[in-house]
C-alpha positions as semicolon CSV with decimal commas, in nm:
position;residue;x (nm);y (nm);z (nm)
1;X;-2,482;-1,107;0,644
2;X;-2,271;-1,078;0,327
3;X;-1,953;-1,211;0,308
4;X;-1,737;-0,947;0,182
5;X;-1,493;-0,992;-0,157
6;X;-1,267;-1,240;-0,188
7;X;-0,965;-1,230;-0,421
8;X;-0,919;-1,444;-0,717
9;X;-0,609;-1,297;-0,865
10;X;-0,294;-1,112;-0,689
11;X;-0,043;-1,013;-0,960
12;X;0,248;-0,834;-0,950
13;X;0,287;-0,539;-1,320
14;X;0,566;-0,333;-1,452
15;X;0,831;-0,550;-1,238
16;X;0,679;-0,476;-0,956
17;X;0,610;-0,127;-0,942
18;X;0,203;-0,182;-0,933
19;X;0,025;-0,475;-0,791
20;X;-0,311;-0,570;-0,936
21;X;-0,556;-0,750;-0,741
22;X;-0,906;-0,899;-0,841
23;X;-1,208;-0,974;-0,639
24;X;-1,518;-1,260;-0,728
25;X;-1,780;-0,972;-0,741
26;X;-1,586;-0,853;-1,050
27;X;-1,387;-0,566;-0,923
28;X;-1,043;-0,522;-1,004
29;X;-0,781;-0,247;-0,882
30;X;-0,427;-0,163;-1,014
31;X;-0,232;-0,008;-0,717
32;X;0,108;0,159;-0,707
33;X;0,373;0,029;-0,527
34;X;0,488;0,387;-0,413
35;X;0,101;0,393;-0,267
36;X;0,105;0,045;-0,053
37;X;0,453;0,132;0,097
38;X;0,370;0,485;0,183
39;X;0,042;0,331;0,333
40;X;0,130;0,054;0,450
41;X;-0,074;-0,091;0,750
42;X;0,231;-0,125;0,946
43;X;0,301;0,043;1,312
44;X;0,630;0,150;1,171
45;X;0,410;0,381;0,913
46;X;0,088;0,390;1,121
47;X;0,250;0,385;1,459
48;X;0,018;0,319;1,737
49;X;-0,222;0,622;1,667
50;X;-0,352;0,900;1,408
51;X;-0,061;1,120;1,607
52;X;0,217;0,877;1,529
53;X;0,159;0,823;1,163
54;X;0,472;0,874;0,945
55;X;0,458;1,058;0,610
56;X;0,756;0,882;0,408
57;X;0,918;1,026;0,137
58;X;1,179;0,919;-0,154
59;X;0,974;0,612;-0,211
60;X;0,855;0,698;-0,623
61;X;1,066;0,377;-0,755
62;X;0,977;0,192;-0,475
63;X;0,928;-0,180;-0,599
64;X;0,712;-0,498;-0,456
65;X;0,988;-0,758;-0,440
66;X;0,760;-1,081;-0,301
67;X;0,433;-1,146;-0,233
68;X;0,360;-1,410;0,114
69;X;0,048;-1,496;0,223
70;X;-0,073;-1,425;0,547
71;X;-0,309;-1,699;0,674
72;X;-0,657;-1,684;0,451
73;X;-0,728;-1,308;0,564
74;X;-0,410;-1,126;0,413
75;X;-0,052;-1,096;0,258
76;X;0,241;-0,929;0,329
77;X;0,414;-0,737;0,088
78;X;0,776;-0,701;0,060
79;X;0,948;-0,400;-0,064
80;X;1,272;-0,360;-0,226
81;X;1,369;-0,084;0,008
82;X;1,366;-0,395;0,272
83;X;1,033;-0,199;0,437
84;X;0,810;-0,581;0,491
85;X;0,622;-0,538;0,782
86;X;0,272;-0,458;0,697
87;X;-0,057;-0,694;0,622
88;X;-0,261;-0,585;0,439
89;X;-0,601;-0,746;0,449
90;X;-0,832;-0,822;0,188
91;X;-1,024;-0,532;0,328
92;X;-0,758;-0,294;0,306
93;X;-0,665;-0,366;-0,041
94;X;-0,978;-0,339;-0,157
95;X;-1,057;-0,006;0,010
96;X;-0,715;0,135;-0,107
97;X;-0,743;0,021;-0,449
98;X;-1,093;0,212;-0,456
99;X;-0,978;0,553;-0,295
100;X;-0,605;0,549;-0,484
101;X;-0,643;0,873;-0,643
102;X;-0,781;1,031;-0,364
103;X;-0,522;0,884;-0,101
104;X;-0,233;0,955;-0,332
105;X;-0,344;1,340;-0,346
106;X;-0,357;1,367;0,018
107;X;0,012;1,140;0,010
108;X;0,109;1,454;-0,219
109;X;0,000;1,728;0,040
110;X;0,149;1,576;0,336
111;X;0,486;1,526;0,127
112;X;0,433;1,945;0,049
113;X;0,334;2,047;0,401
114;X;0,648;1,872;0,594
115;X;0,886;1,939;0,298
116;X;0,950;1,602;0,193
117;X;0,917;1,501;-0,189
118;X;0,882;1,184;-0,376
119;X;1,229;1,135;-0,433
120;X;1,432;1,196;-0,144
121;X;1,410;0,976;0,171
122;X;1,323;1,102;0,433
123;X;1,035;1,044;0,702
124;X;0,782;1,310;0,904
């Protein structure tokens, strides 16, 4: 069995707005802020199935305000707009840093199909 990535660099770019992260087989991945909080792992995003997830708007200046560890498995991001309630694992980081684009298109439809937009709060 192969042990899967392990990071060797977590930084926080562009005063928070992006948060790069680095794994020991070499990959690296720059991710947007607005992306991890409209993603986050959390139940308040997630909820407690595919049926529950939220599609959150207004979050375009969102900003990553701290950075905690969580055990040796994850951290937990905190957000300016208070939002700091999702881990995100290793795993998850890794996997969101390597579909970004595509995740942050679909992000753009759901905004379009429940009438939110980038800049406006508000939650579907």
């Amino acid at each position: 069995m192969t042990a899967e990535p392990w990071p060797t660099e977590i930084r926080l770019l562009d005063n928070g707005h992006k948060l790069c992260i680095s794994f020991d087989d070499g990959a690296s991945f720059t991710t947007s802020a607005e992306l991890l909080r409209v993603r986050s792992p959390s139940a308040e995003v997630q909820g407690h199935s595919p049926a529950d997830q939220k599609t959150v708007g207004g979050k375009r200046n969102v900003a990553i305000i701290a950075v905690a560890p969580v055990g040796n498995y994850a951290i937990r991001l905190d957000f300016d707009d208070l939002h700091k309630t999702g881990i995100y694992t290793w795993r998850y980081l890794r996997e969101l840093g390597e579909t970004a684009e595509a995740s942050f298109a679909a992000y753009l439809q759901e905004l379009a199909v429940k009438g939110l937009d980038r800049d406006r709060p508000g939650e579907a």
